[in-house]
N, C-alpha and C positions, 0 to 999 in steps of 0.2 A: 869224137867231139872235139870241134876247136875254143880254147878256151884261152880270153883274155888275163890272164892272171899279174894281178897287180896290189903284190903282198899281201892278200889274205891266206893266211895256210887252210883255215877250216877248210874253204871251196877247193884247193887243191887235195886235202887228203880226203874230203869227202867226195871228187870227182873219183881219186883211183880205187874206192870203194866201190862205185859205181861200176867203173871198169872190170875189176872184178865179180861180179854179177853177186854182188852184197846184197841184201834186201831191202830195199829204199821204201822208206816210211813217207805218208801223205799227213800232212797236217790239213783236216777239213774241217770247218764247221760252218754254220749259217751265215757268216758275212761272208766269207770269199765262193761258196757257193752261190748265194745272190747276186754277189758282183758280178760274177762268172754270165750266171742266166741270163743276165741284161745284156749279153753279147752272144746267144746263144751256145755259150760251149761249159758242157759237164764237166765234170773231176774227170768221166773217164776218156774224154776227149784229151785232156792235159796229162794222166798217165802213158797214153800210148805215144804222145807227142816226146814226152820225154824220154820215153824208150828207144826212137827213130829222132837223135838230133842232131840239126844240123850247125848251131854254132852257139854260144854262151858269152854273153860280153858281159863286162863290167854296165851296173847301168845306176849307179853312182849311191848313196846314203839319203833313208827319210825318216825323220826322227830317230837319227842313233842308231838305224838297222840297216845292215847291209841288203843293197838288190842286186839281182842280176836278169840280164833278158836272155831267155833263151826261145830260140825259133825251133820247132820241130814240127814232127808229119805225122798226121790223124787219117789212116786212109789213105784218099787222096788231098788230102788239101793239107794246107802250112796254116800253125797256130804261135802266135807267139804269148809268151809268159815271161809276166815278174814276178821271181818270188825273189826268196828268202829261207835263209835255215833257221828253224827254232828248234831248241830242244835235240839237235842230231836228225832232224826231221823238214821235210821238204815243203813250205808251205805256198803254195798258189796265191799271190797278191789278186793277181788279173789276168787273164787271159782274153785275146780275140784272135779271128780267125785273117789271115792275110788279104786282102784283097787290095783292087789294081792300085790304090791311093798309095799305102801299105809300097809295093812290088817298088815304089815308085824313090 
């Protein structure tokens, strides 16, 4: 995973968790699920993506909380996601699926 890191420690010691094949916790509940649907992609579309990623940018602060985008692979197709860490735990802002606008 390449990873823009620009002075947050959390995101770096929670990425070589990750590294280390640590157990990476899903924050889900009804709103980011819903959000999710209205673009057609599940929670388990965005765990497999994060398991297969292809790169993690800084994607700046919204109300006080750190984001990040990360693009990864469902299958065959590229999903990208914001989330955010709460709690030591990985929460899904948004996700959709890449397409040609997207590629562009």
């Amino acid at each position: 995973m390449r990873i823009i890191h620009r002075g947050s420690t959390s995101l770096m010691d929670f990425s070589l968790r990750c590294i280390y094949n640590v157990k990476v916790e899903f924050n889900w509940d009804d709103a980011n699920r819903g959000h999710m649907a209205r673009h057609e992609v599940a929670p388990s579309d965005c765990e497999a993506a994060w398991n297969d990623p292809v790169a993690t940018l800084d994607a700046g602060e919204v109300n006080g909380e750190k984001r990040w985008k990360t693009l990864g692979r469902s299958g065959e197709r590229e999903l990208i996601m914001i989330w955010t860490l709460r709690d030591e735990a990985i929460r899904i802002v948004t996700a959709w699926w890449v397409g040609r606008r997207t590629r562009k």
